[in-house]
N, C-alpha and C positions, 0 to 999 in steps of 0.2 A: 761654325755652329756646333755647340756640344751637347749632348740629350742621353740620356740615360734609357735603357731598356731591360724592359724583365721577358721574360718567357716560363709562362706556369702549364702543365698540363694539369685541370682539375679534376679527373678521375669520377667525371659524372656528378659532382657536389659528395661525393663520398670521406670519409673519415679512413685511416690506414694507420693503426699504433703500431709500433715495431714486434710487439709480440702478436704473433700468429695465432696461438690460442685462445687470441681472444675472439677471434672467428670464429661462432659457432652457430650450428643452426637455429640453437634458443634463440640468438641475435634475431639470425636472419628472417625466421618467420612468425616469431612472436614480437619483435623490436624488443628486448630486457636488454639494456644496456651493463657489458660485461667490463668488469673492472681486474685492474692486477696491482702491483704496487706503486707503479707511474703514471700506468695511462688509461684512458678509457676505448671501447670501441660501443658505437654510437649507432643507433637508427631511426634517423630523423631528418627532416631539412636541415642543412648545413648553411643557409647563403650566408648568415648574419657571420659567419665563420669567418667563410673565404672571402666576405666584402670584407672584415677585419684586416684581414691579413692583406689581401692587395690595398684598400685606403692606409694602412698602416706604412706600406713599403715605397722608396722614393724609385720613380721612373715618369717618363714622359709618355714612353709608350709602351705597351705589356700585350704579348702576344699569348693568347690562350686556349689553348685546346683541350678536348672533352669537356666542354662547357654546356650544361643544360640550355637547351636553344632560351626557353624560358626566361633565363635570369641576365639577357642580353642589357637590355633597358635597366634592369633594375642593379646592376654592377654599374653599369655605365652612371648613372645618377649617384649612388653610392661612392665613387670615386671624383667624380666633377671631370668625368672623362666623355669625351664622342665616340659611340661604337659603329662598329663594323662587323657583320657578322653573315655567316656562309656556312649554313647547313650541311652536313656532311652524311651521316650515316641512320638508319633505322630510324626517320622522322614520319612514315607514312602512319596514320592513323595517330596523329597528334593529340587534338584531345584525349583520346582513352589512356595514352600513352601516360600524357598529361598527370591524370586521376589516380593510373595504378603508382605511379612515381608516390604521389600522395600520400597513397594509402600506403606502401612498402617502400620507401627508395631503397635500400639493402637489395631484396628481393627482387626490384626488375633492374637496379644497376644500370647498364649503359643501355637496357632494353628501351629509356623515356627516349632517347635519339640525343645525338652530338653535334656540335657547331664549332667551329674555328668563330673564334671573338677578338678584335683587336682593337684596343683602348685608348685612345691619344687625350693625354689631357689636358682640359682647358686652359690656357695658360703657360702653355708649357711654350719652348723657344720652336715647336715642330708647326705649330699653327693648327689649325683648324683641320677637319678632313677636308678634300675638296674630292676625291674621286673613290670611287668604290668600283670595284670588279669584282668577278669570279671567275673562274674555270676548274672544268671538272679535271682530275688529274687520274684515274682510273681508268683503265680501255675493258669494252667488252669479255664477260668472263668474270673477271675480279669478285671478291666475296662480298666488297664493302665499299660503299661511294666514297671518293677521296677528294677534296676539293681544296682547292687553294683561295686567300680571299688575298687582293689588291689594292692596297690604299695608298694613296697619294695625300702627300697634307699640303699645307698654303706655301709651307717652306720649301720644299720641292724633294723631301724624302720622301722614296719608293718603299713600302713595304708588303712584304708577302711574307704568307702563315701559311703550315703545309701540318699536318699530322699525316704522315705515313703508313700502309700498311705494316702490320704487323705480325711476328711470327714468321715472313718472310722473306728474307734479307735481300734474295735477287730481285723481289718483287717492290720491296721498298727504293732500292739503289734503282730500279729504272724508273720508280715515282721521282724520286730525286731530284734525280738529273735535266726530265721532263720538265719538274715545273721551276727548276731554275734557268733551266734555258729562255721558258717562256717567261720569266718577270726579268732577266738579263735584257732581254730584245725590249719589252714593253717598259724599264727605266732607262733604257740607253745610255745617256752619258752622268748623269743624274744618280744621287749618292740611293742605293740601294740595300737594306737592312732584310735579310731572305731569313727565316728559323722557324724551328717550333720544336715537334717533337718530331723528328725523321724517323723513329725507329730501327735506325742506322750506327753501329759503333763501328770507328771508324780503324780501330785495331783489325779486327779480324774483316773488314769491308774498305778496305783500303781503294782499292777501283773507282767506287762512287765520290770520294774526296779528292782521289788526285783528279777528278775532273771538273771537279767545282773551283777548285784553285788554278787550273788547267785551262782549261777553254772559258771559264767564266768570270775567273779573278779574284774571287770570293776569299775572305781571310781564312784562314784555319780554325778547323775544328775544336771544341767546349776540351776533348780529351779522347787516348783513343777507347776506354769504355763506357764513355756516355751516349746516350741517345739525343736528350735533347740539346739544341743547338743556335746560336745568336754568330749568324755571318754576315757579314759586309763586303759590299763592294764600293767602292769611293770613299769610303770608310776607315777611320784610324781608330785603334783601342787605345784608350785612356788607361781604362782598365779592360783586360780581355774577358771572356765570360767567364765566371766562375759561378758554382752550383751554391746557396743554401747549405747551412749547414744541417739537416733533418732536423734537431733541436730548435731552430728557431723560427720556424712555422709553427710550434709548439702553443695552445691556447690553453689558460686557465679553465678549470671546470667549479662548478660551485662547493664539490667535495674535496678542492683541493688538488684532482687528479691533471693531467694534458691532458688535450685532445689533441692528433693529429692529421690537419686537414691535406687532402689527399696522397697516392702514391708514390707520388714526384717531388723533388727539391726545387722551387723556384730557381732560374738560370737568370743570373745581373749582370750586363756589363754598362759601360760607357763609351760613348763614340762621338765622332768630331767629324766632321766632314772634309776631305781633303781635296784637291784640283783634280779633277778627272784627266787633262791634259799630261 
């Protein structure tokens, strides 16, 4: 069986132009949308963006982190995909969350709360979902909840989504290893598809890869300065991940300008299932 996968971190439904100066506080707390010779930055809802750009792109299955818990459903129907989706960080007091999002998304940014989302689409050769997990991947202590979500589809690929802590590399590499271990044991022989955004490059954190390749099996890392990551177990690369190129998540604007939706480069590969024996 062969299936295509994307992996997008969406940056809260945020906009991210290459030029920096187009951050400015006029943006952030008035919303004036700031212009330079290419690109815009924006403050606004974004979804009709990023449902663009993922209905736009071919994949069967598309792992997403920093995803407005909100826009679960409404991506999912936007794409003719089945979602999955696993609350991760700053979701208590939802509604109000909700409202200030609204009224400012700029200005509360990841403050609305974030969700691991995982898309399988209809039709696609992976089947239906048929199981749904979660588990918290964070131990007492930690700044920010970290969760892992678990899906099973009709065809009998495993997959798990991780967004990793961040800013701390010892603390992400033992998130890592953690929740690979645990989706290793829970697909057992069974083709397993484990990524997201690790927060992990695997250059200067070398440890937390050789042990994914190591004790778990997992194919090798997107690159060693990238964060995010499309590994396999039972798995062969047709095509191995490779990022986006920043230009082509690029959207028209009505003056002509880009918008560019979030911080991150969509990660694509292709994979095929191979004999676990």
């Amino acid at each position: 069986m062969q299936f295509r996968a994307l992996a997008w971190n969406l940056f809260h439904g945020r906009d991210k132009p290459p030029d920096p100066t187009l951050f400015t506080w006029r943006s952030r707390l008035l919303r004036i949308t700031e212009r330079n010779e290419t690109h815009v930055q924006v403050n606004r809802n974004l979804f009709e963006e990023f449902a663009a750009v993922l209905n736009g792109a071919e994949w069967d299955v598309a792992l997403l982190q920093e995803t407005r818990p909100r826009w679960a459903d409404p991506l999912a129907r936007a794409c003719d995909a089945d979602p999955h989706r696993v609350l991760t960080s700053r979701n208590s007091l939802a509604p109000l969350r909700t409202f200030l999002a609204w009224l400012n998304p700029d200005l509360i940014a990841s403050g609305e709360g974030g969700s691991n989302l995982t898309l399988v689409r209809h039709g696609s050769p992976l089947g239906p979902i048929e199981e749904r997990r979660e588990m918290q991947i964070t131990t007492d202590g930690a700044p920010e909840r970290r969760a892992m979500a678990m899906t099973r589809t009709e065809a009998g690929l495993h997959i798990a989504i991780l967004h990793a802590s961040n800013d701390d590399p010892p603390r992400a590499a033992e998130e890592v290893v953690r929740a690979a271990e645990t989706a290793v044991a829970w697909a057992g022989a069974n083709p397993l598809l484990f990524g997201g955004d690790l927060n992990l490059r695997p250059g200067p954190n070398p440890y937390a890869f050789d042990q994914l390749r190591d004790r778990f099996g997992l194919l090798p890392p997107t690159g060693p300065d990238r964060i995010d990551h499309l590994l396999g177990r039972n798995l062969g690369a047709i095509q191995p991940p490779s990022p986006w190129a920043p230009e082509r998540r690029d959207l028209p604007t009505a003056d002509g300008l880009a918008l560019r939706p979030s911080d991150h480069d969509p990660l694509a590969a292709t994979f095929t299932t191979t004999d676990a024996s």
